[in-house]
N, C-alpha and C positions, 0 to 999 in steps of 0.2 A: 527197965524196959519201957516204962511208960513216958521218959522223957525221948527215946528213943521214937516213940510212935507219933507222939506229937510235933516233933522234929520233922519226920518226914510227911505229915500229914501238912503241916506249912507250907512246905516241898517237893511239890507232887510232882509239878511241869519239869522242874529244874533237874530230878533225877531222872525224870524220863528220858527227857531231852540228853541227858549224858550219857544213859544208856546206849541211844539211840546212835551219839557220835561214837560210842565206841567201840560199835560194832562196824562205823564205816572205817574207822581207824585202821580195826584186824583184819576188815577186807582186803583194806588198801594193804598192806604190808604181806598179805599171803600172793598179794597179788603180784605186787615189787620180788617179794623172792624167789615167784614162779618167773616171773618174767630177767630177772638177772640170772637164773640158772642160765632160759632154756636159749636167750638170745643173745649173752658175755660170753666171756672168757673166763667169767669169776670162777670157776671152779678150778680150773686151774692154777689160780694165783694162791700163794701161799698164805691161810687164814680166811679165806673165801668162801671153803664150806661151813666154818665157824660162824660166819655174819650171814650168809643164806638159813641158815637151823636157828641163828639167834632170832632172822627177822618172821620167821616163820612161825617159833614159839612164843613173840610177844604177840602177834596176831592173833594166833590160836587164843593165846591167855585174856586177850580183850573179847573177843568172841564171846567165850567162856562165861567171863565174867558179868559183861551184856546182859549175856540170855539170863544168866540167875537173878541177874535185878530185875528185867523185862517179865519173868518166870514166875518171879516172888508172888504174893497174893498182896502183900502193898503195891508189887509194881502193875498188876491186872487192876487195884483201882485208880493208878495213879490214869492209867490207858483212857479209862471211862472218866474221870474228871480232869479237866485239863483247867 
């Protein structure tokens, strides 16, 4: 644990900064699958509600994932020291 802490204490900007992109990441992609539902034909095409739920759940999952780094108590002091 303690090579872990001092790893990310190195680290601070760079996992923020990542957090950061990949929460624009799961925006963008909840965004895309709202927007290929409600303005395609994709649902109709055969394997089309497969890739709207796929791009919808990597979205959600960076979201997710995001916030718990952002959420963490190293990612609250990574916030405060840049």
């Amino acid at each position: 644990m303690g090579n872990e802490e001092s790893f990310l204490a190195h680290h601070r900007s760079s996992w923020h900064l990542r957090a950061l992109r990949m929460q624009w990441f799961g925006l963008v992609l909840l965004f895309l699958a709202a927007a290929l539902a409600a303005l395609t034909d994709f649902l109709d095409q055969s394997g089309g509600v497969a890739i709207l739920v796929a791009f919808a759940l990597v979205g959600l999952l960076a979201l997710l994932v995001a916030r718990l780094i952002l959420l963490s108590p190293a990612g609250r002091l990574r916030a405060r020291h840049p």
